[in-house]
TIFIKE-730950 format. One line per field, with one value per atom (N, C-alpha, C): atom name; x, y, z. Coordinates in Angstrom, 3 decimals. Atoms other than C-alpha are relative to their C-alpha. Layout:
N
atomo = c(CA, ...)
x = c(X, ...)
y = c(Y, ...)
z = c(Z, ...)
//
This chain:
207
atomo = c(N, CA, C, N, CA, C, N, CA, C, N, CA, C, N, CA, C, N, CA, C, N, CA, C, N, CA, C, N, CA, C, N, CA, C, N, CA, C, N, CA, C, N, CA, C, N, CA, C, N, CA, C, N, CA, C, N, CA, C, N, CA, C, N, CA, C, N, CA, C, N, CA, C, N, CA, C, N, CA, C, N, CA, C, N, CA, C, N, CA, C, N, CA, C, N, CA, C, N, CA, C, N, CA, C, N, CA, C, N, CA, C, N, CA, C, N, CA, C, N, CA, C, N, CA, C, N, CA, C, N, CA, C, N, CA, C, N, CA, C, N, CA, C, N, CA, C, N, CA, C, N, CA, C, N, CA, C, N, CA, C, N, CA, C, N, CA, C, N, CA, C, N, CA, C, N, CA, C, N, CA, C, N, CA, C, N, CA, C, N, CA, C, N, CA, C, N, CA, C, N, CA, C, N, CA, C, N, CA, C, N, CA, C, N, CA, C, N, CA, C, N, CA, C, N, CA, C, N, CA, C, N, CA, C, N, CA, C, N, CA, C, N, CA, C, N, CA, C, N, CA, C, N, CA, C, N, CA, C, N, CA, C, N, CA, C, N, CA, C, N, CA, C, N, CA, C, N, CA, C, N, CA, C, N, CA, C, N, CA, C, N, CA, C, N, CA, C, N, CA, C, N, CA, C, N, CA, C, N, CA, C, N, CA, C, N, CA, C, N, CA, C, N, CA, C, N, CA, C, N, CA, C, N, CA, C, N, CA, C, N, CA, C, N, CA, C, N, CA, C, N, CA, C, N, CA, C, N, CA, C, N, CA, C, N, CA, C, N, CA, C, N, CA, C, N, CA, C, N, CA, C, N, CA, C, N, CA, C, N, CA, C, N, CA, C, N, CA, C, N, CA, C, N, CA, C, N, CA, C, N, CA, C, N, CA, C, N, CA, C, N, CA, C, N, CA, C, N, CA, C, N, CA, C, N, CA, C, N, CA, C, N, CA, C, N, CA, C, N, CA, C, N, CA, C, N, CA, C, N, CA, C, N, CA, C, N, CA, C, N, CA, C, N, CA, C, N, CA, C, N, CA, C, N, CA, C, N, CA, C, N, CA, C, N, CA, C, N, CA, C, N, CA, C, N, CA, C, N, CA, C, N, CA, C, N, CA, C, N, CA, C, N, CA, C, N, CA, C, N, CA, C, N, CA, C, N, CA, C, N, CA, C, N, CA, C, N, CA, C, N, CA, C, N, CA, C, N, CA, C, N, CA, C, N, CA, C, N, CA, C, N, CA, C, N, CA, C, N, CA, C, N, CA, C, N, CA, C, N, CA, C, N, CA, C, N, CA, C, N, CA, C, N, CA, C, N, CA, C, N, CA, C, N, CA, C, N, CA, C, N, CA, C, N, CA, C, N, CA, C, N, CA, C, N, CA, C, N, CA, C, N, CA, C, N, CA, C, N, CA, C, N, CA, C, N, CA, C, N, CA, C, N, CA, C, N, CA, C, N, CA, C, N, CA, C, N, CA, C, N, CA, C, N, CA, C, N, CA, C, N, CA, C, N, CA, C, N, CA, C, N, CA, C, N, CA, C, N, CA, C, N, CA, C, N, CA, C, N, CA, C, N, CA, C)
x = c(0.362, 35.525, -1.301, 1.798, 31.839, 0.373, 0.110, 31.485, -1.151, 1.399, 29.312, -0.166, 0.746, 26.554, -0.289, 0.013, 26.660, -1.178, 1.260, 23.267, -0.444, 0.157, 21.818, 0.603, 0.340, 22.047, 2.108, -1.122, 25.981, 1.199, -0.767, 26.901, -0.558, 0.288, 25.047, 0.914, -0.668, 27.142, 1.468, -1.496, 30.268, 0.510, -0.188, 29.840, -0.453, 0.104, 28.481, -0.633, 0.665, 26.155, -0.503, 0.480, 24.955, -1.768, 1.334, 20.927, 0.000, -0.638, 22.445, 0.257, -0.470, 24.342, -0.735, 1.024, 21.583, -1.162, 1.247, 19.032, 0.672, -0.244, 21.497, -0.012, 0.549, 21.726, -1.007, 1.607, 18.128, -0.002, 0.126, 18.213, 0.887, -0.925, 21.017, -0.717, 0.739, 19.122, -1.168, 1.182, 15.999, 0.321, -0.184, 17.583, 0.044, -0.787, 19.299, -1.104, 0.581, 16.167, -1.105, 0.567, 14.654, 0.154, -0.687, 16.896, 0.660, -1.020, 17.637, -1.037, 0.506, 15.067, -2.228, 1.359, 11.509, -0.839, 0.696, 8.866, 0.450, -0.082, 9.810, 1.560, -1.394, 13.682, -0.032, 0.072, 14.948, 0.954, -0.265, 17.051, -1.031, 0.792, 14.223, -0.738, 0.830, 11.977, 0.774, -0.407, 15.031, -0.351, -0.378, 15.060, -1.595, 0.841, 11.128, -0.310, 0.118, 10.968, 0.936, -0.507, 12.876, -0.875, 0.749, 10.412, -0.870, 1.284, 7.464, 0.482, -0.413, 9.126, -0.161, 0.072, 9.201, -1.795, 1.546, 5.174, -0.258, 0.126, 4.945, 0.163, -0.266, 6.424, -0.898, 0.632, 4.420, -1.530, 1.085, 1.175, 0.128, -0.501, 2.597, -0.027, 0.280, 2.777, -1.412, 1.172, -0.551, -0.499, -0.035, -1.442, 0.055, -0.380, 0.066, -1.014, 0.803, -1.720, -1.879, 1.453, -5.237, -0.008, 0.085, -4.044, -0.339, 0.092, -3.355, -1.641, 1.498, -7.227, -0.768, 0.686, -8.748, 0.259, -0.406, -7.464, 0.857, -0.810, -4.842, -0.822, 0.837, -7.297, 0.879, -0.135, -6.575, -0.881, 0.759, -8.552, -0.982, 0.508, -11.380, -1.537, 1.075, -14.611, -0.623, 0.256, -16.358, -1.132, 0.384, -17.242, 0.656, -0.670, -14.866, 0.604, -0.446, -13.824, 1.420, -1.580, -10.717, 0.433, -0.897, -8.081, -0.195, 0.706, -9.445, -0.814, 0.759, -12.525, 1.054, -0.814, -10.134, 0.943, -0.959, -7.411, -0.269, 0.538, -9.534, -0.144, 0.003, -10.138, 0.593, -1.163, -6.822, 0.002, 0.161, -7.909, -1.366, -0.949, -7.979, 0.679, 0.312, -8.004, 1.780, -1.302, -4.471, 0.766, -0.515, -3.284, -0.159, 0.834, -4.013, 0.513, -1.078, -1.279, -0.485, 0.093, -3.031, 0.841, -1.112, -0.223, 0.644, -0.506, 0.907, -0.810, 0.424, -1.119, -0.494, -0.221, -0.202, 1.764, -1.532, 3.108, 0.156, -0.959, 5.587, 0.302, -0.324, 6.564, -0.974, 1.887, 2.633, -0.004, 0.970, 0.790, -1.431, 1.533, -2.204, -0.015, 0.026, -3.558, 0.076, 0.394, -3.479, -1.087, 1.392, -5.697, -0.444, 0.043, -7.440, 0.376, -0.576, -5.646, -1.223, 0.707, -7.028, -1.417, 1.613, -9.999, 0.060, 0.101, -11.347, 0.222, -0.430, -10.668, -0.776, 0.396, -12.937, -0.523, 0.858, -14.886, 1.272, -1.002, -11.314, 0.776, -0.845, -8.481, 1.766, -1.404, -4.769, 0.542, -0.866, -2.062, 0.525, -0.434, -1.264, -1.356, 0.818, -2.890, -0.086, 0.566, -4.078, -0.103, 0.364, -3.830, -0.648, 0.646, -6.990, -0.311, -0.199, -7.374, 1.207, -1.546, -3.599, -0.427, -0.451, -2.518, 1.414, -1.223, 0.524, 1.166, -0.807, 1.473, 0.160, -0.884, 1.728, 0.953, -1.181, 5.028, 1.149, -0.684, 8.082, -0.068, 0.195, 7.038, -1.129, 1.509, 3.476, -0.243, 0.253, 2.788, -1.106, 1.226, 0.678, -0.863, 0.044, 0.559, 1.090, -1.227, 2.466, -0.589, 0.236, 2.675, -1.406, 1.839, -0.910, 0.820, -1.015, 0.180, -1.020, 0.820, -1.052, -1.125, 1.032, -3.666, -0.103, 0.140, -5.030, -0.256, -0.371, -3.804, 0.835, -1.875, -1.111, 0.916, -1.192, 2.065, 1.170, -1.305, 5.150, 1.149, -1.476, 8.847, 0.348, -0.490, 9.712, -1.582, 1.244, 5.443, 0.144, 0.218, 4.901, -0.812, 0.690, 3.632, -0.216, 0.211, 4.296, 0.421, 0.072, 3.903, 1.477, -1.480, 7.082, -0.214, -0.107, 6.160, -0.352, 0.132, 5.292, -1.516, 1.461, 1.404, -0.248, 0.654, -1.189, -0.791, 0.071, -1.711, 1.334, -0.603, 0.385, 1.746, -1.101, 2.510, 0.570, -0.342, 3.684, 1.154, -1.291, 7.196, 0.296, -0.301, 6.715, 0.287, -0.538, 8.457, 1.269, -0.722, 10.901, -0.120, -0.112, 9.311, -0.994, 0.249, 8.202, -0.015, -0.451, 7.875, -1.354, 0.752, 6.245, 0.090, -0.081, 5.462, -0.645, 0.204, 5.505, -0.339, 0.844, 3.796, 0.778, -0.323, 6.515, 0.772, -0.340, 7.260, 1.368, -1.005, 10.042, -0.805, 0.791, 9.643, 1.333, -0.915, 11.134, -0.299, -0.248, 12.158, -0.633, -0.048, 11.148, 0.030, 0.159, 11.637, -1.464, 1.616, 8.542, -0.584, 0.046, 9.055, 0.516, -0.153, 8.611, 1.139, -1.005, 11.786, 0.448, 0.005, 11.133, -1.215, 1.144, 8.703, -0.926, 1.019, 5.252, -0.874, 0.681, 3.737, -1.384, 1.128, 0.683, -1.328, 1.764, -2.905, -0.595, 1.107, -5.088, -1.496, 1.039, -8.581, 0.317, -0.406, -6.844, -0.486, 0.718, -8.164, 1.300, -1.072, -5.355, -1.373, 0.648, -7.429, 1.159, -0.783, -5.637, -1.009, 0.572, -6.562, -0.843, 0.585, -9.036, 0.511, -0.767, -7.892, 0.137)
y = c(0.392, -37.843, 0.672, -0.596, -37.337, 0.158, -0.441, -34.923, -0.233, 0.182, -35.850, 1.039, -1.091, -33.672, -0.321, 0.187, -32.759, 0.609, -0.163, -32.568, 1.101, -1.056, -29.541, 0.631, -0.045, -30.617, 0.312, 0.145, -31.011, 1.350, -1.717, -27.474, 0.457, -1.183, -25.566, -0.396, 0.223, -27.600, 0.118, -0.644, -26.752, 1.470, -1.360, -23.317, 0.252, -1.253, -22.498, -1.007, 0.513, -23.852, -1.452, 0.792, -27.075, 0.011, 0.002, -27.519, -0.362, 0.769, -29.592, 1.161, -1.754, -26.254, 0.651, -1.147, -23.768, -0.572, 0.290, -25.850, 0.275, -0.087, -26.047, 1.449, -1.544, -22.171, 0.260, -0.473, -21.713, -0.483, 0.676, -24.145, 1.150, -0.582, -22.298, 1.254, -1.674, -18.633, -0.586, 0.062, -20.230, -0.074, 0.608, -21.512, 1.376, -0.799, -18.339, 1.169, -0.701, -16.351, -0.320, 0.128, -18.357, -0.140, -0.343, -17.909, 0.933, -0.995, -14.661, 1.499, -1.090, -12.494, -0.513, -0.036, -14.269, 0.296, -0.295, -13.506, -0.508, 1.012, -16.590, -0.600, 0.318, -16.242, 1.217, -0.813, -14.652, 1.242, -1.146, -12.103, 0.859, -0.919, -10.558, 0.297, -0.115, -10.983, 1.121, -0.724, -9.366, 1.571, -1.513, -6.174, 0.391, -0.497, -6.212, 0.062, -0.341, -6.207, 1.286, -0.993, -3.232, 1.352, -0.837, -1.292, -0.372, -0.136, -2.620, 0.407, -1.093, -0.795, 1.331, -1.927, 2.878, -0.381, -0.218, 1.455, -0.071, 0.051, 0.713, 1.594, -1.365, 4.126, 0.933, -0.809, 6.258, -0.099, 0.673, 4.017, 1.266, -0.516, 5.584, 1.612, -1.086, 9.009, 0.707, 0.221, 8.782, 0.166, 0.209, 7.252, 1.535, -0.934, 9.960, 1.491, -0.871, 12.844, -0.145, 0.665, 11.034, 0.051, -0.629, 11.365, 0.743, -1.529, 14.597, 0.794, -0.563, 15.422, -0.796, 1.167, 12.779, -0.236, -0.263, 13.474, -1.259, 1.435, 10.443, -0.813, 1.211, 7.816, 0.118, 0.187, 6.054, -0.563, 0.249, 4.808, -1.779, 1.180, 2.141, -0.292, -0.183, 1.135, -1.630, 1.286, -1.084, -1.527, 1.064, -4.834, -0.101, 0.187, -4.320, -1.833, 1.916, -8.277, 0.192, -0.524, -6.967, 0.983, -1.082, -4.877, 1.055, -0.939, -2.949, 1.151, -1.189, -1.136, 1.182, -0.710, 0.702, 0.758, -1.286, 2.160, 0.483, -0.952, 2.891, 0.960, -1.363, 5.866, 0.889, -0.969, 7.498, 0.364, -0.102, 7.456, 0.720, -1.265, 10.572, 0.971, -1.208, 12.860, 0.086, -0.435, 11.742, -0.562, 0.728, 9.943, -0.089, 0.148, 9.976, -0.821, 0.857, 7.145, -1.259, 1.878, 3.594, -0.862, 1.118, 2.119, -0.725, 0.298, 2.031, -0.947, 1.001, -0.611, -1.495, 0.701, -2.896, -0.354, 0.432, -5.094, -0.109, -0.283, -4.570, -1.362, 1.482, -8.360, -0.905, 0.218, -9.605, -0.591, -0.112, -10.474, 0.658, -0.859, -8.106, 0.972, -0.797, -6.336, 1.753, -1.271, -2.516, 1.028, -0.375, -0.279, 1.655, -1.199, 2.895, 1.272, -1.274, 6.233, 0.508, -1.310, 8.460, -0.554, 0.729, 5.984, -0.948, 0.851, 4.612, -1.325, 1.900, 0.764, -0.965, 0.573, -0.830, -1.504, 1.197, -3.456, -0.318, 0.559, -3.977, -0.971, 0.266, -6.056, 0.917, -0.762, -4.730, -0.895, 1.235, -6.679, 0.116, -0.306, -5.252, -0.388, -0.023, -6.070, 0.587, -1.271, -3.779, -0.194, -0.138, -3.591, 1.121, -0.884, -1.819, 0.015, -0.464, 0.291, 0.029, -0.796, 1.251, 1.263, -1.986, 5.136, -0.418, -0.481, 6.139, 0.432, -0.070, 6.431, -1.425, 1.163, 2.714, -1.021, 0.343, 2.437, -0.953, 0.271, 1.045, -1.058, 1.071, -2.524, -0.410, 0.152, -2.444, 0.412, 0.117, -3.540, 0.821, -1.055, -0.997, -0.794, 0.462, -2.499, -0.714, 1.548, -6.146, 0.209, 1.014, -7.895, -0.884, 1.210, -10.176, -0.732, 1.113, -12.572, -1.334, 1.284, -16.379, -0.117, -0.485, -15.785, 0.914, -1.146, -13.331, -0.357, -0.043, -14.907, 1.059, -0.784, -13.386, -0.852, 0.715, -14.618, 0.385, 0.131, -14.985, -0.648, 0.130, -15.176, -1.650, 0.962, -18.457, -0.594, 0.484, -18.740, 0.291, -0.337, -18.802, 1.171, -1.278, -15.203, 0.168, -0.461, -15.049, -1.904, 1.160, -18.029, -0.451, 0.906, -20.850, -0.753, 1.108, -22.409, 1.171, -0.712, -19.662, -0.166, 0.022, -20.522, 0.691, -0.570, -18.679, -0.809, -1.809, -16.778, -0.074, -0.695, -14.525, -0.120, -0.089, -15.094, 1.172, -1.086, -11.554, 0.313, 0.645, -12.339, -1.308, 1.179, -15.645, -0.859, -0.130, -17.191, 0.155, -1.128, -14.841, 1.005, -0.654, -13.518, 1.357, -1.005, -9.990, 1.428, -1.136, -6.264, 0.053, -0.163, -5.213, 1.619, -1.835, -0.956, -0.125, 0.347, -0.663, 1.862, -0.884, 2.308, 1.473, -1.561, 5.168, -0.260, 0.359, 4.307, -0.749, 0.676, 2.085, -1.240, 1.444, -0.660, -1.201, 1.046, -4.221, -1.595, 1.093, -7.379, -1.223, 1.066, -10.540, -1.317, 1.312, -14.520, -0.642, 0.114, -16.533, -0.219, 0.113, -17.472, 1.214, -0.774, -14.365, 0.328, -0.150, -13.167, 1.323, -1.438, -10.440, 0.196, -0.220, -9.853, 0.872, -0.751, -8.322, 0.529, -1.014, -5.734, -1.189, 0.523, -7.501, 1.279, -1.138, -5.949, -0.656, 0.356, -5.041, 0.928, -0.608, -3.945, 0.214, 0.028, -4.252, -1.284, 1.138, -6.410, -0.031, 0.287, -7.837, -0.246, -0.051, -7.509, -0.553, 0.198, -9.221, 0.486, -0.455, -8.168, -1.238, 0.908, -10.248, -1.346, 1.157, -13.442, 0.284)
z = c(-1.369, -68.748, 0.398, -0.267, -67.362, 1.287, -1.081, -64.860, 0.834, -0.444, -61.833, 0.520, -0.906, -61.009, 1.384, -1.180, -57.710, 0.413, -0.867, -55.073, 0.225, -0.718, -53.946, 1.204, -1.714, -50.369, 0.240, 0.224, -51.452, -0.520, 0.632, -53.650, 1.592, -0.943, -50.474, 1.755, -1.029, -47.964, -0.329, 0.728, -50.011, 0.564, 0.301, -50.022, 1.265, -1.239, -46.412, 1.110, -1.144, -43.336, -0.557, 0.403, -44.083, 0.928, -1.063, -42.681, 1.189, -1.193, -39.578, 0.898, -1.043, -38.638, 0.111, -0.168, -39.097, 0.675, -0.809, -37.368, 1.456, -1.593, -34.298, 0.809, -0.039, -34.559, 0.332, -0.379, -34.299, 1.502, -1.573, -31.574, 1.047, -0.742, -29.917, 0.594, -0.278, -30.096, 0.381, -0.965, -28.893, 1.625, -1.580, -25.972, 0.893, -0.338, -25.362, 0.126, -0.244, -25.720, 1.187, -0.809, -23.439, 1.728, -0.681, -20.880, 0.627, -0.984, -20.526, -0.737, 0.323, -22.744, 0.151, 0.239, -22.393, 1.408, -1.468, -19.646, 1.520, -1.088, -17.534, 0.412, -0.285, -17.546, 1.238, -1.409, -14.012, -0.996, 0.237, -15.785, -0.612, 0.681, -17.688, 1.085, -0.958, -14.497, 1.271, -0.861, -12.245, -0.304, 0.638, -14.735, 0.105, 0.037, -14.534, 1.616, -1.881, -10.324, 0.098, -0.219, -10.568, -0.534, 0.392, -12.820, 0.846, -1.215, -10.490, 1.024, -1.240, -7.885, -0.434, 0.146, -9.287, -0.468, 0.457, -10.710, 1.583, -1.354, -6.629, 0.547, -0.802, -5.674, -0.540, 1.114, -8.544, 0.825, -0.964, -6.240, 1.219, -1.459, -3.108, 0.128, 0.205, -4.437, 0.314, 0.327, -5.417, 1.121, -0.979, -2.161, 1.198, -0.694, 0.080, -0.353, 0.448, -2.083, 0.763, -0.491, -1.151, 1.546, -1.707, 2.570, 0.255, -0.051, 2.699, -0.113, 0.254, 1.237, 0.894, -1.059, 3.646, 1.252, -1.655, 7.168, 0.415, 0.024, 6.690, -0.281, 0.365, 5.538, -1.803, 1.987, 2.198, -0.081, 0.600, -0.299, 0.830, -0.338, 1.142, -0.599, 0.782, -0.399, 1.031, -1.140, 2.569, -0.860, 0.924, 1.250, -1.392, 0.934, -1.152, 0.150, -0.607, -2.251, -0.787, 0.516, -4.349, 0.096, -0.406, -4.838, -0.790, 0.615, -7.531, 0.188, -0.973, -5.435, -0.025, -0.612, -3.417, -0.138, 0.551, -5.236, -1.038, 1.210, -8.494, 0.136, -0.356, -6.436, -0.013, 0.263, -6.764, -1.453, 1.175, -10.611, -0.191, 0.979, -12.476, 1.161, -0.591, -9.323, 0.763, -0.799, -7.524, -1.094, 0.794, -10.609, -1.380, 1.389, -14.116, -0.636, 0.970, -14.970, 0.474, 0.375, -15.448, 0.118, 0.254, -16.406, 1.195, -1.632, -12.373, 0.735, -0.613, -11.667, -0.761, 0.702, -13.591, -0.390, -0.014, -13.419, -1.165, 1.503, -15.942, -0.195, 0.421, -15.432, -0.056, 0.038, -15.481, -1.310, 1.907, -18.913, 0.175, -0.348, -17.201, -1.103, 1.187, -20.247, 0.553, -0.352, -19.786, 0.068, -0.173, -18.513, -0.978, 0.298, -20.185, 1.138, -0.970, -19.216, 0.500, -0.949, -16.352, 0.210, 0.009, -16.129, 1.278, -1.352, -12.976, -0.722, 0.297, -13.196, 0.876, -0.554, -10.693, -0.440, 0.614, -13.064, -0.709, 1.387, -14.847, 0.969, -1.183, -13.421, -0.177, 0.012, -12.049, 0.635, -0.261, -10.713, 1.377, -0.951, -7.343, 1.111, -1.626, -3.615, 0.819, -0.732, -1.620, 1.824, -1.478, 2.509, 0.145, -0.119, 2.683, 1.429, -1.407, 6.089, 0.622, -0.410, 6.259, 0.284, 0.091, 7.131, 0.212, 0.449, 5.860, 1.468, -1.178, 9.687, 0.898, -0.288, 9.987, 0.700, -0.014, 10.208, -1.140, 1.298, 7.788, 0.126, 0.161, 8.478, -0.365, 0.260, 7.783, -1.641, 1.734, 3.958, -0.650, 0.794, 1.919, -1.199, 1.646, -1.656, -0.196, 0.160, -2.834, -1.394, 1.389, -6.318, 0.966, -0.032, -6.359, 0.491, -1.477, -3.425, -0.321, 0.163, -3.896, 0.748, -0.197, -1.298, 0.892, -0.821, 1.539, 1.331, -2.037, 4.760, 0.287, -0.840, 7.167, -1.008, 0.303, 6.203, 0.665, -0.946, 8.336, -0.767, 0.708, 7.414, -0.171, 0.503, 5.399, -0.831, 0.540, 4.550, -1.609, 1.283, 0.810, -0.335, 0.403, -0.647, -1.241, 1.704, -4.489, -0.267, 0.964, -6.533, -0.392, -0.002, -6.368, -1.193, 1.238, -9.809, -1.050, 1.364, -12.625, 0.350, 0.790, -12.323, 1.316, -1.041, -10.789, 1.015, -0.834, -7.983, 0.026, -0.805, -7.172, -1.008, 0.564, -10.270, -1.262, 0.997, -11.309, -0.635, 0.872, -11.617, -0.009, 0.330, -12.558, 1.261, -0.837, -10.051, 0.980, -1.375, -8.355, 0.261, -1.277, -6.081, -0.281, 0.559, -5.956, 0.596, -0.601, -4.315, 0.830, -0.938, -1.379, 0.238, -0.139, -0.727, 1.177, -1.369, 2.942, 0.030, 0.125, 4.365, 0.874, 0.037, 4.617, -1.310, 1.263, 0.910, -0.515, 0.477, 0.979, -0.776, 1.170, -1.707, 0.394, -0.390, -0.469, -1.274, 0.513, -2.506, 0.970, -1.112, -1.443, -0.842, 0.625, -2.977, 0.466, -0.153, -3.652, 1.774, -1.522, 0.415, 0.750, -0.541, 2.711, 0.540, -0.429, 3.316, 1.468, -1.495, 6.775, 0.262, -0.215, 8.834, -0.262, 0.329, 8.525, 1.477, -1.677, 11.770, -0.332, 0.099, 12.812, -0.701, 0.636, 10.814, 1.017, -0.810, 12.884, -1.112, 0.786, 11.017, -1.275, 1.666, 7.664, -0.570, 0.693, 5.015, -1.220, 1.710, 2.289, -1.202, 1.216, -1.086, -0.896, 1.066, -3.859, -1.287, 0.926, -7.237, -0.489, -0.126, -9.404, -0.705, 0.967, -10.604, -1.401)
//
């Protein structure tokens, strides 16, 4: 009796996954990484709005130090058109950590340590002509905000589609460092009000 030889495609589907199964696998872990581990999934974005809060507070530190030597004034650099100018100044002297201005949930490349940053870009916006006496409704430093109006509760602030402006967590949403250092959440639509600025200029960083 003649034995038939059996296929490749046939011994390897005998013995284990057939190509059908291991493609759906792949499929499966793509899905799954794209859903819950890549830039533009909300769980990876929730876990990175939590580190741009302590990079927000680390700001604020900073911030406060620069008071103290400056008779309450913070950092301002007049005709400044971004957000850069203005707080490069807290770099080396109140700060020597780069890395704090620059969102953890971003794709903003990083900056050299303990090095002013003015001609570079960072990912944070700047309410230049704050003092730290304010008050706890008056915004210091946001995630890069879509642009540099006012904005009032339900107005759009951070980017509702993933593209830019103002898309540092993609889009949900992002943190706001109000100016006795609380750090607030907010969805891409302003979720609480903002004290009126008076003589403050919102700087967003540079595109």
């Amino acid at each position: 009796m003649i034995e038939q030889t059996r296929s490749p495609v046939a011994r390897f589907s005998a013995a284990g996954f057939s190509l059908l199964e291991l493609f759906l696998v792949v499929v499966i872990i793509f899905i799954l990484f794209t859903l819950f581990l890549s830039s533009g999934s909300k769980n990876y974005q929730e876990k990175k709005l939590t580190e741009c809060q302590g990079h927000l507070q680390s700001i604020y530190a900073a911030l406060r130090t620069f008071s103290q030597d400056n008779n309450g004034a913070l950092p301002a650099v007049p005709g400044a058109q971004t957000s850069e100018a203005p707080l490069s100044l807290l770099v080396p002297k109140y700060t020597t950590g780069s890395e704090f201005f620059i969102c953890p949930g971003g794709k903003d490349k990083p900056l050299p340590d303990a090095q002013p940053f003015a001609d570079r870009k960072i990912s944070y916006a700047d309410y230049m002509g704050r003092t730290l006496q304010d008050g706890s409704e008056a915004p210091l430093v946001s995630d890069a905000q879509v642009d540099t109006a006012p904005k009032l509760p339900g107005q759009i602030v951070f980017s509702p589609d993933g593209k830019k402006p103002g898309n540092n967590h993609n889009k949900f949403g992002g943190n706001f460092l109000f100016c006795d250092g609380n750090v607030q959440n907010t969805p891409a639509r302003l979720a609480f009000a903002l004290s009126p600025a008076t003589n403050v200029i919102l700087l967003n960083p540079k595109p």
